[in-house]
C-alpha beads as a LAMMPS data file, in Angstrom:
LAMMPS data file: protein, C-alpha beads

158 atoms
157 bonds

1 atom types
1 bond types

-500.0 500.0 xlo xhi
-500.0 500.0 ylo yhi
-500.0 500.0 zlo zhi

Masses

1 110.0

Atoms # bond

1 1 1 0.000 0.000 0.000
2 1 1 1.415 3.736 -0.743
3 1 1 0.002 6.406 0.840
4 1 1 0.476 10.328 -0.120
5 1 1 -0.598 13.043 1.548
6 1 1 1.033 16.762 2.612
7 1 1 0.408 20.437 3.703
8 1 1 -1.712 22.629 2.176
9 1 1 0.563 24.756 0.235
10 1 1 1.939 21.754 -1.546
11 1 1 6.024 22.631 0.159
12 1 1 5.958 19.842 2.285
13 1 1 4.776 16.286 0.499
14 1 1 5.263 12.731 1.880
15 1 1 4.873 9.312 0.727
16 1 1 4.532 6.042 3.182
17 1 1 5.110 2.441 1.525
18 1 1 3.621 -0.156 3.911
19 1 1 0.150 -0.606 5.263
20 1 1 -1.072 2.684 7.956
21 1 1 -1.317 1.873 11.881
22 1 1 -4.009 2.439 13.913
23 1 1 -6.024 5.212 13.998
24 1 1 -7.216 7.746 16.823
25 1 1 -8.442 10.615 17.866
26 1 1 -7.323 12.745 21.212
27 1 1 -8.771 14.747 23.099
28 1 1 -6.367 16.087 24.870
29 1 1 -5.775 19.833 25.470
30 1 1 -2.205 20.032 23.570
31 1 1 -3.116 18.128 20.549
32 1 1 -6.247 20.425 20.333
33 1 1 -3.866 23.091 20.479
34 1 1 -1.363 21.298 17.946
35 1 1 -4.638 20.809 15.230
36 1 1 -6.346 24.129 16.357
37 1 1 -9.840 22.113 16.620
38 1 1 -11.407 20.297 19.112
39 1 1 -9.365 17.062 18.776
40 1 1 -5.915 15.382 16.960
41 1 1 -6.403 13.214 14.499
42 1 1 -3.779 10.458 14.149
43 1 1 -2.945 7.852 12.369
44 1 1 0.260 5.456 12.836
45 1 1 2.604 4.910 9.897
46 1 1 5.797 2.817 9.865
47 1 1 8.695 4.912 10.947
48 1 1 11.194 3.542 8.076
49 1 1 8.627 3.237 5.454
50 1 1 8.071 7.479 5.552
51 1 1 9.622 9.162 2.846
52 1 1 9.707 13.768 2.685
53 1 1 9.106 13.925 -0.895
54 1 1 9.386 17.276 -1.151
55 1 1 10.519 19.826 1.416
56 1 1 11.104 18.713 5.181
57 1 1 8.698 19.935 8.105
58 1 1 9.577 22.080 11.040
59 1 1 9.348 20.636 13.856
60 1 1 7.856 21.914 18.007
61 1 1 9.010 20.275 20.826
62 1 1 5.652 20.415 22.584
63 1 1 6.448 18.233 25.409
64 1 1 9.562 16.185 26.995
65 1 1 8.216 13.429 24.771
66 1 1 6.739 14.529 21.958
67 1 1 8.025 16.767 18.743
68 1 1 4.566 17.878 16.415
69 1 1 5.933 18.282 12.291
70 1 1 4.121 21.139 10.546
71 1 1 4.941 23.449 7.456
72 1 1 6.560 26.065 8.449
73 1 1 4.915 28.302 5.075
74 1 1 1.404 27.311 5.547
75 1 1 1.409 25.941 9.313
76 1 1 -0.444 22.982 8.699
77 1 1 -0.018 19.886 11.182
78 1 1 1.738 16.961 9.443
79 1 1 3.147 14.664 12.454
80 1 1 2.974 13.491 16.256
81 1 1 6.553 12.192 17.438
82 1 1 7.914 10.488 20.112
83 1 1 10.486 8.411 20.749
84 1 1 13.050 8.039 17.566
85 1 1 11.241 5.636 15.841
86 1 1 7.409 6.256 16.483
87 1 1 5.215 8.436 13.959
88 1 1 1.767 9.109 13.554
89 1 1 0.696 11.488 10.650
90 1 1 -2.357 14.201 10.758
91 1 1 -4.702 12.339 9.035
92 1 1 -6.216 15.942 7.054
93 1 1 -2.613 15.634 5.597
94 1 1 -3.394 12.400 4.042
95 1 1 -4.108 12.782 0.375
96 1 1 -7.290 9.761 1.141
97 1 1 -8.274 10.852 4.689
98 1 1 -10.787 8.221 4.662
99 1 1 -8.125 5.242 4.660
100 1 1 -7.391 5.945 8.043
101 1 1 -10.740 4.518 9.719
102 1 1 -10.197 5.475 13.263
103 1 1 -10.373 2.976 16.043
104 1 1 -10.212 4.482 19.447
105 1 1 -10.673 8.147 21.620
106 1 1 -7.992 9.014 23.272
107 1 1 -7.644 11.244 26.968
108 1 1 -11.873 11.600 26.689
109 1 1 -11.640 13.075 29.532
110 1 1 -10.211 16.385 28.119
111 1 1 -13.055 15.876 25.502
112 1 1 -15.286 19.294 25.021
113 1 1 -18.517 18.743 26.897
114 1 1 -20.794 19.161 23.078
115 1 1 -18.903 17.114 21.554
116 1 1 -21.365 14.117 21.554
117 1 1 -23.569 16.573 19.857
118 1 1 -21.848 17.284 17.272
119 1 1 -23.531 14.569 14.918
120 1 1 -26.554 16.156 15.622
121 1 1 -26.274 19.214 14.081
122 1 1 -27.861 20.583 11.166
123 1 1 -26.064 19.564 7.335
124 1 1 -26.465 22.385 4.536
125 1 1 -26.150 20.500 1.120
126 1 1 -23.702 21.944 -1.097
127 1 1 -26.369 22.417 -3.609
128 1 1 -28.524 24.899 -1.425
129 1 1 -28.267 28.117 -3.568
130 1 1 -26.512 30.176 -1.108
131 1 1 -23.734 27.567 -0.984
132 1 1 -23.499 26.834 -4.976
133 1 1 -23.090 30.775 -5.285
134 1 1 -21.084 31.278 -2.628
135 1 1 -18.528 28.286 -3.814
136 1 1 -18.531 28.875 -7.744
137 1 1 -16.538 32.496 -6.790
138 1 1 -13.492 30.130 -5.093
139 1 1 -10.603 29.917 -6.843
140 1 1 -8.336 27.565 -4.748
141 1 1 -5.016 28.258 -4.135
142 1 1 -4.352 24.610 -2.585
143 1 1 -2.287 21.955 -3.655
144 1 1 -4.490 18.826 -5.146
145 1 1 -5.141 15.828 -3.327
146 1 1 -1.870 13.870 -5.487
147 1 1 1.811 14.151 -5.971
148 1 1 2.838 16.777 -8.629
149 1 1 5.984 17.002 -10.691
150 1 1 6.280 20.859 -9.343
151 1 1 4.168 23.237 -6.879
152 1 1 4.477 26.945 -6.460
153 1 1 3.901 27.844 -3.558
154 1 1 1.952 31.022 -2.811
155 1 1 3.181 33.392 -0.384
156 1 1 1.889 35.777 1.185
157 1 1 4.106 38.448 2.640
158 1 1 3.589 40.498 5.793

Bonds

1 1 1 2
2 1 2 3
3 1 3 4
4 1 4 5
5 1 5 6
6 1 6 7
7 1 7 8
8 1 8 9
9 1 9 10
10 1 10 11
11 1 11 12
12 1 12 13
13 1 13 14
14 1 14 15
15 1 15 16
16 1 16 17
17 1 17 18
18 1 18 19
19 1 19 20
20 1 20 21
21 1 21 22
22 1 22 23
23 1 23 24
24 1 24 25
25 1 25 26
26 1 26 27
27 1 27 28
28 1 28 29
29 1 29 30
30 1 30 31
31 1 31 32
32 1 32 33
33 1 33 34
34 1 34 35
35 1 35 36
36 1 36 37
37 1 37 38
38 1 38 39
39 1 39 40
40 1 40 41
41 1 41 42
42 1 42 43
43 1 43 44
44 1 44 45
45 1 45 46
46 1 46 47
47 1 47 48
48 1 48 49
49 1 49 50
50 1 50 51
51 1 51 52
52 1 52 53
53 1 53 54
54 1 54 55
55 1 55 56
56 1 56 57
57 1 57 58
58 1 58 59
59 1 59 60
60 1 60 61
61 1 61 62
62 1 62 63
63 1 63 64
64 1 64 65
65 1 65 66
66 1 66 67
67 1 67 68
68 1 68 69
69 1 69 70
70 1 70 71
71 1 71 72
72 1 72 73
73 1 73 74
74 1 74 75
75 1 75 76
76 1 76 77
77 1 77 78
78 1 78 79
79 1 79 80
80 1 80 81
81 1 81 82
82 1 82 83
83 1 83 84
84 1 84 85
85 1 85 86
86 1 86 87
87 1 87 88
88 1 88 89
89 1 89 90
90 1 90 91
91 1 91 92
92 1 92 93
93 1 93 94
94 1 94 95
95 1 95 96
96 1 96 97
97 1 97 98
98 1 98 99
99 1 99 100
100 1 100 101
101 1 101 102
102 1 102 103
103 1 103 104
104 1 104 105
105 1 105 106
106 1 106 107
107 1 107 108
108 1 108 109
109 1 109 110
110 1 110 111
111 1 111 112
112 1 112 113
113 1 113 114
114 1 114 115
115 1 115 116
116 1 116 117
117 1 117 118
118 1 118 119
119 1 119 120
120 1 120 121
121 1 121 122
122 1 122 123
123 1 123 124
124 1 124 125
125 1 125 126
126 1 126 127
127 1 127 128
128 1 128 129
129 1 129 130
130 1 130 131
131 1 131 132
132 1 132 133
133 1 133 134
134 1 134 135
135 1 135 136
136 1 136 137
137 1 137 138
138 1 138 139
139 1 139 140
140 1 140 141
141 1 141 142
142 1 142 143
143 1 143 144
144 1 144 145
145 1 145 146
146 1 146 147
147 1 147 148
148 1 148 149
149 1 149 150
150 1 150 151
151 1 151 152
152 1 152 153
153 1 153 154
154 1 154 155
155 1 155 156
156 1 156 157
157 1 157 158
């Protein structure tokens, strides 16, 4: 099994060869820090088997045992770290999300109390006409869900 995925901008792209690891979600307050949403979701890929095929990420030390990889253009989360041989990649950074079926909550206990509720909320179809006007005026600057020869990658500067 391969498995591509990267950052948003398209400067940081990696490849796995070997079949993906378990799959989780945590609650916990610094990987909802780390993702910037309510929870981090994780799934385990053989250390050896992970190839940077273009760029590398920056990494935080966000605790004595773990070291998060993002890109350092866009700031999206790519990796959980710990240990020298143990990662787990973001799965929004997978180019196929949905491979990664998750299996298990992690640190619930940190969980936000709505978060039950969440599957309970309204859905707006993308073919409501607000939404279909709305979305025919974006022009997306992100990089496609595959491996590309070549990216630019658009900056903005301060």
């Amino acid at each position: 099994m391969t498995m591509t995925g990267g950052c948003q901008c398209g400067a940081v792209r990696f490849r796995v060869e070997g079949e993906l690891g378990e799959a989780s979600i945590c609650h916990c307050r610094m990987c909802q820090k780390a993702m910037g949403g309510l929870f981090g979701p994780f799934v385990g890929a053989p250390f050896e088997a992970l190839v940077w095929t273009r760029g590398e990420p920056k990494r935080f030390q966000s605790s004595n045992k773990v070291r998060r990889g993002f890109c350092g253009d866009c700031g999206t989360p790519l990796t959980f770290e710990y240990g020298d041989r143990h990662v787990s990649l973001a799965v929004g950074a997978l180019d196929r999300p949905a491979a990664a079926r998750f299996t298990e909550q992690l640190a619930s206990a940190a969980q936000v109390p709505y978060f039950e509720d969440l599957a309970k909320l309204p859905v707006h179809p993308l073919e409501e006409p607000a939404a279909a006007v709305y979305l025919a005026g974006i022009v997306s600057y992100q990089h496609p869900d595959h491996d590309t020869e070549t990216w630019e990658v658009r900056r903005q500067d301060a």
